[in-house]
LOPASE-13646 format. One record per residue (C-alpha): x, y, z; residue number from 1. Coordinates in nm, 2 decimals. Layout:
REM residues N
   east  north     up seq
      X      Y      Z NUM
...
This chain:
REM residues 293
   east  north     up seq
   0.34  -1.23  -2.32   1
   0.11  -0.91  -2.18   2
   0.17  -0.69  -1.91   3
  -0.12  -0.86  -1.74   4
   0.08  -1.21  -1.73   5
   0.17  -1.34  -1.40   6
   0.60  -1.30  -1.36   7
   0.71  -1.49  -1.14   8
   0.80  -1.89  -1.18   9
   0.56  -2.13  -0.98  10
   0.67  -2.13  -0.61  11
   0.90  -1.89  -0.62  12
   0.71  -1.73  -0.27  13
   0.68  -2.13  -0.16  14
   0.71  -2.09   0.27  15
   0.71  -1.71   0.26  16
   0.50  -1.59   0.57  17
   0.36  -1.24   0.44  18
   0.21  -1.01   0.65  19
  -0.03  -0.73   0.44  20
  -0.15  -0.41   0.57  21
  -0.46  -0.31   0.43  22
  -0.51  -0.62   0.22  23
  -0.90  -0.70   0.21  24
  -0.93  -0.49  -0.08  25
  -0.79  -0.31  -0.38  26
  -0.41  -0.32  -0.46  27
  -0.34  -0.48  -0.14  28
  -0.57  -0.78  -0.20  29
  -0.43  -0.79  -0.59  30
  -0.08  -0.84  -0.45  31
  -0.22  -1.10  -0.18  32
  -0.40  -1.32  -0.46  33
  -0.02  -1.33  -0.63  34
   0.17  -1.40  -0.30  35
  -0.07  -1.71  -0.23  36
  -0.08  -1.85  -0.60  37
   0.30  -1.81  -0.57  38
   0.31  -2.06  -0.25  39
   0.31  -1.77   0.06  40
   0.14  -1.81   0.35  41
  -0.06  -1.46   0.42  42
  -0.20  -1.26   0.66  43
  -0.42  -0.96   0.59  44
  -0.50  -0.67   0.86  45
  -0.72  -0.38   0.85  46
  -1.00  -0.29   1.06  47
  -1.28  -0.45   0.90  48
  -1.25  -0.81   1.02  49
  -1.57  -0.92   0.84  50
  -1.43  -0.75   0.47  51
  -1.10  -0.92   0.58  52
  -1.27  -1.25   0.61  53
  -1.47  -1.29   0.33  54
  -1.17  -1.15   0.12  55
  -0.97  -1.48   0.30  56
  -1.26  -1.71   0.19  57
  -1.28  -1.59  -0.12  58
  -0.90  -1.57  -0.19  59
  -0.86  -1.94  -0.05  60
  -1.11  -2.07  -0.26  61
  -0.93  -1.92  -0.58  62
  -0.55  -2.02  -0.52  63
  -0.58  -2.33  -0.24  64
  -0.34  -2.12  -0.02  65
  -0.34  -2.01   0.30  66
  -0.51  -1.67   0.41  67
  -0.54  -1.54   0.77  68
  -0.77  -1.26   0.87  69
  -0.64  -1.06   1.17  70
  -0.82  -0.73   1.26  71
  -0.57  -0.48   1.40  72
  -0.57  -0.09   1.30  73
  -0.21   0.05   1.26  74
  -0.24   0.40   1.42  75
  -0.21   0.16   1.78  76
   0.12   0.01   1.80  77
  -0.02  -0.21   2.09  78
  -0.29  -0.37   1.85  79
   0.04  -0.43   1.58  80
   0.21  -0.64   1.87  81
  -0.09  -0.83   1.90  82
  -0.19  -0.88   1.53  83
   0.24  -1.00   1.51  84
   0.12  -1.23   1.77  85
  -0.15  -1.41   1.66  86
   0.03  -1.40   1.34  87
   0.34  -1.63   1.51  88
   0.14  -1.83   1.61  89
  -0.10  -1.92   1.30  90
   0.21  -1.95   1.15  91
   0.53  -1.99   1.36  92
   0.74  -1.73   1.16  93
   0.68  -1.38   0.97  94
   0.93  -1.29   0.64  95
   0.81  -1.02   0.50  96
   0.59  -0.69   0.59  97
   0.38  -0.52   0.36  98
   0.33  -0.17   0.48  99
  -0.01  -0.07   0.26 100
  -0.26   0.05   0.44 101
  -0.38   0.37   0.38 102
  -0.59   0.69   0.38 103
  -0.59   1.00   0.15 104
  -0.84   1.34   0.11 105
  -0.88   1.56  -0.18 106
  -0.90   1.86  -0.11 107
  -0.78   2.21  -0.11 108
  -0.54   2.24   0.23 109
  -0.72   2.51   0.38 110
  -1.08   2.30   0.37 111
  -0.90   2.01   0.60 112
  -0.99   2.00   0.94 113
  -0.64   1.93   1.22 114
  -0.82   1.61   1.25 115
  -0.87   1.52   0.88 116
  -0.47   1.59   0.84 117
  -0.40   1.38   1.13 118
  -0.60   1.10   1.02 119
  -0.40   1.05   0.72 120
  -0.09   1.09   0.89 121
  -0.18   0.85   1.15 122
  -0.28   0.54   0.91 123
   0.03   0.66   0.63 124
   0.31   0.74   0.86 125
   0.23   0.62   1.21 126
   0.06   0.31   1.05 127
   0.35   0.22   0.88 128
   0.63   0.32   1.16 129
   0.42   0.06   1.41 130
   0.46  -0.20   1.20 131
   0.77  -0.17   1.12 132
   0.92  -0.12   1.42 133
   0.69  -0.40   1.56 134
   0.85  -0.62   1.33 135
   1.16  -0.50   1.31 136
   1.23  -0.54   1.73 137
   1.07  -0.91   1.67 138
   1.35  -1.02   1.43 139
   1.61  -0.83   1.55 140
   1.55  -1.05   1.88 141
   1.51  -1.37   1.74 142
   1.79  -1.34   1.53 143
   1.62  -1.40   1.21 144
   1.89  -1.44   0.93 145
   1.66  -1.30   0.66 146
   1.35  -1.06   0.63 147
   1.24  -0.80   0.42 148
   1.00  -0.46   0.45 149
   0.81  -0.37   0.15 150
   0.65   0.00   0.14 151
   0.41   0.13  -0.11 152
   0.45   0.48  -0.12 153
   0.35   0.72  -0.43 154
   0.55   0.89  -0.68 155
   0.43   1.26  -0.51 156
   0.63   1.17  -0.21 157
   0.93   1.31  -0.34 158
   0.81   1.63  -0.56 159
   0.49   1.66  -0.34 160
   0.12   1.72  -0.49 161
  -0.15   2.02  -0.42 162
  -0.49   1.90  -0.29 163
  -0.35   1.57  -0.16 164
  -0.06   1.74   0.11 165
  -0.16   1.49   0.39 166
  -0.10   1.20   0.18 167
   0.23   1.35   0.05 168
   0.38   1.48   0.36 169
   0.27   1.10   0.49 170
   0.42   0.89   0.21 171
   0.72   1.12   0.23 172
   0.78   0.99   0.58 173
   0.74   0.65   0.47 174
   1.00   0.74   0.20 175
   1.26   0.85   0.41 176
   1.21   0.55   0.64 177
   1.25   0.32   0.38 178
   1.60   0.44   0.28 179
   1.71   0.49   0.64 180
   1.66   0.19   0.73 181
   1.80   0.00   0.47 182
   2.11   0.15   0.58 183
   2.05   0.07   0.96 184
   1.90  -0.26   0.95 185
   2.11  -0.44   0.69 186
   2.33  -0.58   0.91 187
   2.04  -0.80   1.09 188
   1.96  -0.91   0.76 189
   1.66  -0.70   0.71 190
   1.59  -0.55   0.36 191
   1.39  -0.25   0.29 192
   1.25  -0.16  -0.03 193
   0.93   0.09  -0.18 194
   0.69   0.05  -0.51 195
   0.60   0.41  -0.59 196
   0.26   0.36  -0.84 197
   0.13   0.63  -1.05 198
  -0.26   0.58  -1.12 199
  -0.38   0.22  -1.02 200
  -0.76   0.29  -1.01 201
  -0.94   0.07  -0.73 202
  -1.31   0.10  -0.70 203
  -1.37   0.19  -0.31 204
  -1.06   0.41  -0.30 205
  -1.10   0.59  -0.64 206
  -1.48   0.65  -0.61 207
  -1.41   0.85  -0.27 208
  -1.11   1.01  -0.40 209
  -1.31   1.12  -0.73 210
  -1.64   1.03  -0.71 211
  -1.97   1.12  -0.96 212
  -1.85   1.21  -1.31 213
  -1.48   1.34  -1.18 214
  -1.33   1.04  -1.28 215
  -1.43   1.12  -1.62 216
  -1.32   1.46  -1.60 217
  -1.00   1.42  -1.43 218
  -0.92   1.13  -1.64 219
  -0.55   1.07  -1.49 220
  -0.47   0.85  -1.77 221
  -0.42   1.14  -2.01 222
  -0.15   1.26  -1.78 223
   0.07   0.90  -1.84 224
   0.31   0.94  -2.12 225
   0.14   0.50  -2.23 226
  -0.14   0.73  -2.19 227
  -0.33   0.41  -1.99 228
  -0.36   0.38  -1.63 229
  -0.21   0.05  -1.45 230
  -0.36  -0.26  -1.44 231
  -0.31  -0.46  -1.05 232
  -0.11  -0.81  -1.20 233
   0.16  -0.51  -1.28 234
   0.18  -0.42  -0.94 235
   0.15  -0.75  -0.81 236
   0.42  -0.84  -1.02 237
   0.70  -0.65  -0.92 238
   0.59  -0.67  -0.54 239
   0.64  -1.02  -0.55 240
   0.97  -1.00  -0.68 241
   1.08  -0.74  -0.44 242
   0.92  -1.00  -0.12 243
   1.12  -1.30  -0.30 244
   1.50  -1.41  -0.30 245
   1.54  -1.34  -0.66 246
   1.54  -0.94  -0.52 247
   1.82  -1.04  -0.26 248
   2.05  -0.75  -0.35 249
   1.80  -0.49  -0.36 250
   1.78  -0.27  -0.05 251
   1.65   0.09  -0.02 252
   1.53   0.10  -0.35 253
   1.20   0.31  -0.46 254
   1.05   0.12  -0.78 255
   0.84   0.35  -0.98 256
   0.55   0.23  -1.20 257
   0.34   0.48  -1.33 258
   0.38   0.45  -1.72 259
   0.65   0.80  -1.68 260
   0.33   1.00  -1.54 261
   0.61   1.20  -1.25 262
   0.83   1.29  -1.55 263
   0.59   1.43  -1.76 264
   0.43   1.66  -1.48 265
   0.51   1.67  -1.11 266
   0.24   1.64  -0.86 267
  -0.06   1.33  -0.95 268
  -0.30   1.56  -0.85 269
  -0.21   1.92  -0.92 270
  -0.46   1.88  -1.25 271
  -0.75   1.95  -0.94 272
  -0.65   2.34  -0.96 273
  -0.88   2.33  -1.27 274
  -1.20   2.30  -1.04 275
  -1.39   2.60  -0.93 276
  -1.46   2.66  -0.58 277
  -1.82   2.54  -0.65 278
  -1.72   2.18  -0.75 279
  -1.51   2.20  -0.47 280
  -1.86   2.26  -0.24 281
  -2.01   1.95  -0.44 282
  -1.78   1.75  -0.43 283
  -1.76   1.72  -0.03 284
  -2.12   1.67  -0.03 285
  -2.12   1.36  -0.22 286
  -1.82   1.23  -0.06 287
  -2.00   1.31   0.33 288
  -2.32   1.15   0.16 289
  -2.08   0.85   0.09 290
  -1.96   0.80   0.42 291
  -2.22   0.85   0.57 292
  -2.43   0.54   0.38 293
């Protein structure tokens, strides 16, 4: 057996309804692939209909499962009732939410615009609060004996990071949901649960965060202890466990994977107070020239 290996038994996700934030690409498609080869029903959100469609197709083709594509963007919690909706009633039912959606800058603090800060608030926090409170109301009032909340955060949300504070102080939020309403929500049957991971590289989210030669120098795998970054079946894995029954006694828990990168040094990012104020001037350039392609 390798860490790559798939976990879980056949079926063990057989009649799940999953709902993904965030899940055309990257992690969040990685962990939808697994759901569906696992027997879940899915839904993916983010604003990109036509990314989330293709991504469906493409996912559909590969397991013979079920994959809906429902546009919605978080930061409106009216657009979250609708995308539960039209989820209901592809499906009938929702068991799990999959808070993953998400956003992050970095940069020094003082170079962040109100609006930049906000922006990752909105998608991290607010994103995540919509949703959950969405879905929380819906099967509080129906009465639904069993559900569960799954929340990626990021091991920086409890010792924070320099040059990624939006992201922290956002996850951090996240965190402290999680836990709270484990507590709170247990008695309608409603588990709540977090996967912290350290360095999972995606291509679209790592070549904005460090693009050009960075990732070369900044190579975060030298910071994890296995001295390798994560590869996505890893995460996949233990999300689908902590979405299944097997995971029934498990609420308000934070799973970390990240190889024991927070142990050896606090802070994912802090390594970034090695680049000179130049680099820094670069470095926005090519991430404007980017976005703006």
């Amino acid at each position: 057996m390798a860490y790559t290996d798939k976990m879980l038994r056949d079926n063990a996700l057989q009649d799940k309804v999953i709902v993904i934030t965030g899940g055309g690409s990257g992690l969040g498609k990685s962990m939808t692939k697994y759901f569906m080869e696992l027997g879940a029903k899915v839904a993916i959100t983010s604003r990109d209909l036509e990314k989330l469609k293709a991504t469906s197709k493409e996912l559909e083709d590969a397991t013979g499962g079920k994959c809906l594509a429902v546009q919605c963007d978080v930061r409106h919690y009216e657009e979250v009732e609708n995308m539960l909706q039209e989820v209901l009633s592809a499906y009938g039912k929702v068991d799990v939410l999959l808070n993953n959606a998400a956003g992050n800058f970095i940069s020094p603090t003082e170079r962040l615009s109100a609006n930049a800060f906000d922006t990752i608030i909105d998608i991290v926090l607010k994103g995540s609060k919509n949703c959950t409170l969405a879905f929380g109301k819906h099967w509080i009032d129906t009465k639904q004996e069993k559900s569960t909340i799954l929340n990626i955060v990021t091991t920086y949300a409890w010792t924070g990071s320099a040059y990624v504070v939006p992201s922290a102080t956002a996850k951090a939020g996240v965190l402290a949901m999680t836990r709270s309403l484990a507590v709170e929500w247990a008695k309608y049957g409603i588990r709540s649960n977090a996967i912290a991971p350290g360095p999972f590289p995606t291509k679209g989210a790592w070549d904005r965060l460090l693009p050009g030669d960075l990732k070369d120098k900044f190579d975060l795998a030298k910071k994890v202890p296995l001295k390798r970054v994560g590869d996505h079946q890893e995460l996949a894995n233990i999300a689908a466990y902590l979405v299944s029954d097997f995971s029934a006694y498990v609420n308000g828990e934070v799973i970390t994977i990240d190889g024991g990168e927070w142990l050896k040094g606090a802070g994912q990012f802090n390594l970034l107070e090695a680049i000179p104020e130049e680099m820094w001037d670069m470095l926005e350039e090519m991430i404007k020239a980017k976005k703006n392609k």
